[in-house]
C-alpha positions as CSV (number, residue, x, y, z in Angstrom):
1,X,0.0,0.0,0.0
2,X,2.7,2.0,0.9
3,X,4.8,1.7,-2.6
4,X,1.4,2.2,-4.1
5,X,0.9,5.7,-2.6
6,X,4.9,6.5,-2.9
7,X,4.4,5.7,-6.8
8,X,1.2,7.8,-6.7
9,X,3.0,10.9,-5.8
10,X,6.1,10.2,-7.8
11,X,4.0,10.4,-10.8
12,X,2.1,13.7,-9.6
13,X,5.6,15.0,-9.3
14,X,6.7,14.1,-12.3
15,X,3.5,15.7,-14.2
16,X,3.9,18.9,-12.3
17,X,7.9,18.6,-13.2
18,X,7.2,18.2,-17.2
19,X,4.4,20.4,-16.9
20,X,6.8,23.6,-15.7
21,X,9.3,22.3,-17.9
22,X,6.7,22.7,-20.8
23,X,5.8,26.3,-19.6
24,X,9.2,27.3,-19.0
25,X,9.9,26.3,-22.7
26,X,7.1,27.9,-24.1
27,X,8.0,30.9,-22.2
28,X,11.9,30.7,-23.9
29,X,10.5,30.4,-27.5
30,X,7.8,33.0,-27.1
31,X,10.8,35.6,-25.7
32,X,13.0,34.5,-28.5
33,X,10.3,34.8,-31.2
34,X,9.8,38.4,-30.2
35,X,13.2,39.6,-29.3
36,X,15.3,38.0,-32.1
37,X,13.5,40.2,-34.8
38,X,14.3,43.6,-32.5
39,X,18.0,42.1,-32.1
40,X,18.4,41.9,-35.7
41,X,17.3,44.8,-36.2
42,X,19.8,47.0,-33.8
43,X,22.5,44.7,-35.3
44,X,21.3,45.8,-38.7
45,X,21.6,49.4,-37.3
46,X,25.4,49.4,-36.6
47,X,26.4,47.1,-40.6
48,X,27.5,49.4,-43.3
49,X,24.4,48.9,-45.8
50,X,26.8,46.6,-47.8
51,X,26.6,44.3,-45.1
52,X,22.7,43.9,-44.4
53,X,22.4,40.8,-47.2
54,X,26.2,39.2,-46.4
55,X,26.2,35.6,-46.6
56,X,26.1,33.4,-44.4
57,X,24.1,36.4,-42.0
58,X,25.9,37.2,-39.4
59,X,24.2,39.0,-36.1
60,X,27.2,40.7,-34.9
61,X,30.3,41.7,-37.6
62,X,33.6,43.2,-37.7
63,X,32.4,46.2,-39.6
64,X,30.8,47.7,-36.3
65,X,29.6,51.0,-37.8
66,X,27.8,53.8,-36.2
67,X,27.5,55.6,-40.1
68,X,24.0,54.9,-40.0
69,X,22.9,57.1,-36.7
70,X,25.3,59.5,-38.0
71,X,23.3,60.1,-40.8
72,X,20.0,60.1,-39.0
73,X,21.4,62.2,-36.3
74,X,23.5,65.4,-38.6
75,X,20.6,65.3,-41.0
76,X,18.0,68.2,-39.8
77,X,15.2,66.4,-42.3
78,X,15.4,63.6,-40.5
79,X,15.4,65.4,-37.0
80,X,12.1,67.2,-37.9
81,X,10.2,63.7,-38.1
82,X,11.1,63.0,-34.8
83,X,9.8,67.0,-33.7
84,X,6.8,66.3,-35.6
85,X,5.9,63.0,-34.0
86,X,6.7,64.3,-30.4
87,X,4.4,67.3,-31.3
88,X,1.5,65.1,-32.5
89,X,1.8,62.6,-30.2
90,X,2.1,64.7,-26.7
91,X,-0.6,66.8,-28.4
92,X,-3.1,63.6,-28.6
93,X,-1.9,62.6,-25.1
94,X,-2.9,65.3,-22.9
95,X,-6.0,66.0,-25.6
96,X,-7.3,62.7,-25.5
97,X,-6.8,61.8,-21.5
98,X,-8.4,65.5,-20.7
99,X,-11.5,65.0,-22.6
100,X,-11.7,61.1,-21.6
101,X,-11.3,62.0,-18.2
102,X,-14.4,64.3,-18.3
103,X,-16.1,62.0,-20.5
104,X,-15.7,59.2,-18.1
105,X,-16.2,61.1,-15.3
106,X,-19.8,61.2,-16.9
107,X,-20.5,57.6,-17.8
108,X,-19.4,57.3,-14.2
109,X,-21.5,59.0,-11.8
110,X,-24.3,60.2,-14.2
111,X,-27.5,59.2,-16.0
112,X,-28.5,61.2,-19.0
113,X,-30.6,60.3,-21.8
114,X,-29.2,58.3,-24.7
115,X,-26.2,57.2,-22.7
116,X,-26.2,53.1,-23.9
117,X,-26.2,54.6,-27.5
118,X,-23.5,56.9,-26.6
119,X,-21.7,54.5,-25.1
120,X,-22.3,51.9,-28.3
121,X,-21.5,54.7,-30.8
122,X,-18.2,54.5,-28.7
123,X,-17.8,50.8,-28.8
124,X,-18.2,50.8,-32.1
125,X,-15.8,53.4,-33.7
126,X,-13.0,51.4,-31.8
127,X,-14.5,48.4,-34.1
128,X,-14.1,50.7,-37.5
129,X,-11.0,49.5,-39.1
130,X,-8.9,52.6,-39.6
131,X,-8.5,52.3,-43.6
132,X,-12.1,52.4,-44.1
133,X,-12.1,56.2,-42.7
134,X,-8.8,57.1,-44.8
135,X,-11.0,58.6,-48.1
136,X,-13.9,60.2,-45.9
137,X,-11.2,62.0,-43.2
138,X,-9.3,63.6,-46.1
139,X,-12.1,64.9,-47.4
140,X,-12.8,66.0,-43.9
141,X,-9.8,67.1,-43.5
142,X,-9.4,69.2,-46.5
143,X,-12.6,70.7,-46.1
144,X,-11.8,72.6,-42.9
145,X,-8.4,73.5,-44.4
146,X,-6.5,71.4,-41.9
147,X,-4.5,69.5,-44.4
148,X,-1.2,69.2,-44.0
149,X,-1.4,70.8,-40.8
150,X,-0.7,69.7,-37.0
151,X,-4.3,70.0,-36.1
152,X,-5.8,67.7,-38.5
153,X,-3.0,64.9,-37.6
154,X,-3.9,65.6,-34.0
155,X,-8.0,65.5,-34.4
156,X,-7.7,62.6,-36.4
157,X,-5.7,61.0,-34.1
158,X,-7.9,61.6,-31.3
159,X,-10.6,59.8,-33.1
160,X,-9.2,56.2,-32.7
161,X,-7.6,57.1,-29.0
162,X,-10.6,58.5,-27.5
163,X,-12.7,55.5,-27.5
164,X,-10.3,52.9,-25.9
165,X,-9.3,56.3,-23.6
166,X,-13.2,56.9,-22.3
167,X,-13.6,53.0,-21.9
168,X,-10.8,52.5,-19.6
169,X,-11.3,55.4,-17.6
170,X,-15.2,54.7,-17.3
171,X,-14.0,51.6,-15.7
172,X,-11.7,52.6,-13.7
173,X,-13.6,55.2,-12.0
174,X,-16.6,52.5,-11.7
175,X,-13.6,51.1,-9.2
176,X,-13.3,54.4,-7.1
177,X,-16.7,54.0,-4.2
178,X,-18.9,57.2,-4.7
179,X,-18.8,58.3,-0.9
180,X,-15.3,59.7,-1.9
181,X,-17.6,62.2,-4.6
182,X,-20.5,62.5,-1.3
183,X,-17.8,63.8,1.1
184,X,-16.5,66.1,-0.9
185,X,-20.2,67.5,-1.3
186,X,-20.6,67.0,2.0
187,X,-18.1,69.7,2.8
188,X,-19.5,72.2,0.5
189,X,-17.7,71.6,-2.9
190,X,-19.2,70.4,-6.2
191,X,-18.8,67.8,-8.3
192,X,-15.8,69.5,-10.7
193,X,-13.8,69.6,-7.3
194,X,-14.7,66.0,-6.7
195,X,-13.4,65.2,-9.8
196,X,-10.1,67.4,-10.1
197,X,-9.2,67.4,-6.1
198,X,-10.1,63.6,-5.3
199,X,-10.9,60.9,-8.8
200,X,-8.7,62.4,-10.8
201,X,-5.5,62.2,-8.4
202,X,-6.7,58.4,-7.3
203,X,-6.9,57.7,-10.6
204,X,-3.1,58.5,-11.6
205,X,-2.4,54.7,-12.4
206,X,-5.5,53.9,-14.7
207,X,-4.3,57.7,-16.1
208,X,-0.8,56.8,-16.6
209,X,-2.1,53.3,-18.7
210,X,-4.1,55.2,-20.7
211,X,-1.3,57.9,-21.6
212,X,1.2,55.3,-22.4
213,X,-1.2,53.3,-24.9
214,X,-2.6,56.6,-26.6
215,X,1.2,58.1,-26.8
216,X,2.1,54.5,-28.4
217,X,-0.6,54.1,-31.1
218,X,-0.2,58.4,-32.3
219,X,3.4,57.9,-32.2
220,X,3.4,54.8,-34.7
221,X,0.7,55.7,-36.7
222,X,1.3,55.9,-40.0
223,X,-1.4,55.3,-42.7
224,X,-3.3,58.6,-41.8
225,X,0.5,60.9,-41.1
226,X,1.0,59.5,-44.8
227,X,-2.3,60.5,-46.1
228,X,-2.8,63.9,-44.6
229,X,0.6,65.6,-45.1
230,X,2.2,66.6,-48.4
231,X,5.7,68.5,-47.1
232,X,8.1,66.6,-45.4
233,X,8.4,69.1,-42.9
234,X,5.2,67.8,-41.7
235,X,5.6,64.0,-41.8
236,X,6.4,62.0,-38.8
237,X,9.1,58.9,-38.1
238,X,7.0,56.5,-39.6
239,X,6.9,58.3,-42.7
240,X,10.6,59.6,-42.6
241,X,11.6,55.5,-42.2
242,X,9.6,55.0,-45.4
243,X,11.4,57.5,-47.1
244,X,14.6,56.0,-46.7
245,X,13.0,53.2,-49.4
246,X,14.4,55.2,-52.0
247,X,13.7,54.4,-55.6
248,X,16.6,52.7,-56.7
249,X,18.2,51.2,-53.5
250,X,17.2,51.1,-49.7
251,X,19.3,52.5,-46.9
252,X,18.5,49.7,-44.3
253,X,20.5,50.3,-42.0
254,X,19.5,53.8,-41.8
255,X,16.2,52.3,-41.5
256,X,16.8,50.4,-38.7
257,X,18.5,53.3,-36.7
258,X,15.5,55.5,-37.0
259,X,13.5,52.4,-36.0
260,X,15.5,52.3,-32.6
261,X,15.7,55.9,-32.4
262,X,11.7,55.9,-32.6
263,X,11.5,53.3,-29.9
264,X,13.4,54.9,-27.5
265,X,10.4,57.1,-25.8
266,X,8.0,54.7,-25.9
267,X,10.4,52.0,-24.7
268,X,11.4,54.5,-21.5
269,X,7.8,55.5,-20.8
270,X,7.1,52.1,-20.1
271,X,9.9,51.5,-18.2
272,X,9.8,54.3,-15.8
273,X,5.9,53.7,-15.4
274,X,5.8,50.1,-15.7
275,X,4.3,48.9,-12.6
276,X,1.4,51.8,-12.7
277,X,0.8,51.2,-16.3
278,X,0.2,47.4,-15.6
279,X,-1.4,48.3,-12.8
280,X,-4.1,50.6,-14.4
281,X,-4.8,48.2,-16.9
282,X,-5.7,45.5,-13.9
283,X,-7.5,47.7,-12.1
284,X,-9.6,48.9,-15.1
285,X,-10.1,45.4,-16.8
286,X,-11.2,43.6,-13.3
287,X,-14.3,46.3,-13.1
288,X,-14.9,45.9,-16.5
């Protein structure tokens, strides 16, 4: 009975030993899937452009070369893409978290009439894919004279970060009890100073999520910073790494370097708000 029992539990072991190993490995080939491709492309970055297509490929070579973020770097062309992103994109950020916040802030702790059809006509546009709206927005655009022009990068922007934006928040403030709004209006003030003295400060993790996500998705947008700028002093990184495809040869590894360089804010947003932007997404999804 004894050696029956002792066999028993050897095998649970066992299963619970091949059943980490399995995750473990899974875990190892999902990390290499993603990171190889970003690997390859900072070694890429640092090859002369001679070197991209070398036989057998090599991941790092002798030719260590830093010609390629020279060139980004000394050209002032290629310097206003990455002005012209940071614009646009901090512009969408604070735009698109102030009117969420209020927007939320609404869904939250008010009834008003059509609010479920509000709320769907929300859902929905984050359904739209974007390329559908790419011939009626340039008419749009061009219409109100905002064509090639910082504002109509910015509105349109807005359009696809607002609804994921008022979601989140909506949720996240349906986390937040509603005796913190009654004690505030318990002590005389209204609900603005609710809002602006007590959610919105609580709220700082779910704010931060939201921040990062809608500064990620105007900073790599691309097809709408191609469609509704003509002057390159107007176009963005995306655009300015297109570019580089010119029409009789590509500079790859300038390509590359501008890809790293444009990953560099996003990658040290994350990083220095990592633990409140995963937290904000939590705490928003649970209530959800």
């Amino acid at each position: 009975m004894a050696s029956v029992k002792s066999s028993v539990r050897m095998t649970v072991k066992t299963r619970h030993t091949l059943a980490k190993a399995g995750v473990v490995t899974g875990l190892v080939l999902g990390a290499l899937f993603a990171v190889l491709p970003v690997l390859w492309m900072l070694s890429t970055s640092f090859k002369g452009n001679g070197e991209v297509f070398q036989s057998p490929p090599q991941l790092i070579t002798e030719g260590f070369s830093l010609d390629a973020y020279r060139e980004i770097l000394g050209n002032g062309e290629q310097l206003r893409f990455f002005l012209n992103s940071y614009i646009v994109a901090l512009a969408v950020t604070v735009l698109t978290l102030l009117v969420a916040i209020l927007a939320g802030y609404a869904f939250s702790r008010f009834t008003f009439p059509f609010q479920r059809t509000i709320n769907a006509v929300i859902v929905s546009v984050q359904a739209v894919p974007p390329i559908t709206l790419v011939i009626p927005y340039f008419g749009l655009v061009v219409g109100l004279g905002l064509y090639n022009t910082y504002p109509g990068l910015i509105l349109t922007h807005m359009v696809f970060t607002l609804p994921y934006a008022i979601i989140m928040i909506t949720a996240y403030l349906n986390t937040l009890p509603r005796e913190l709004d009654e004690s505030v209006k318990v002590d005389g003030g209204t609900g603005w100073t609710a809002l602006w003295r007590i959610l919105v400060p609580v709220s700082v993790p779910g704010l931060i999520a939201v921040g990062i996500y809608t500064f990620m998705i105007s900073w790599n947008e691309y097809l709408f910073a191609l469609t509704l700028t003509r002057t390159n002093d107007m176009r963005t990184v995306p655009i300015g790494i297109q570019l580089l495809m010119g029409q009789h040869s590509y500079e790859w590894n300038q390509m590359m370097a501008m890809s790293i360089l444009g990953s560099i804010p996003v990658l040290i947003l994350f990083l220095l708000f990592q633990r409140r932007f995963i937290g904000g997404l939590t705490a928003g999804a649970v209530k959800a």
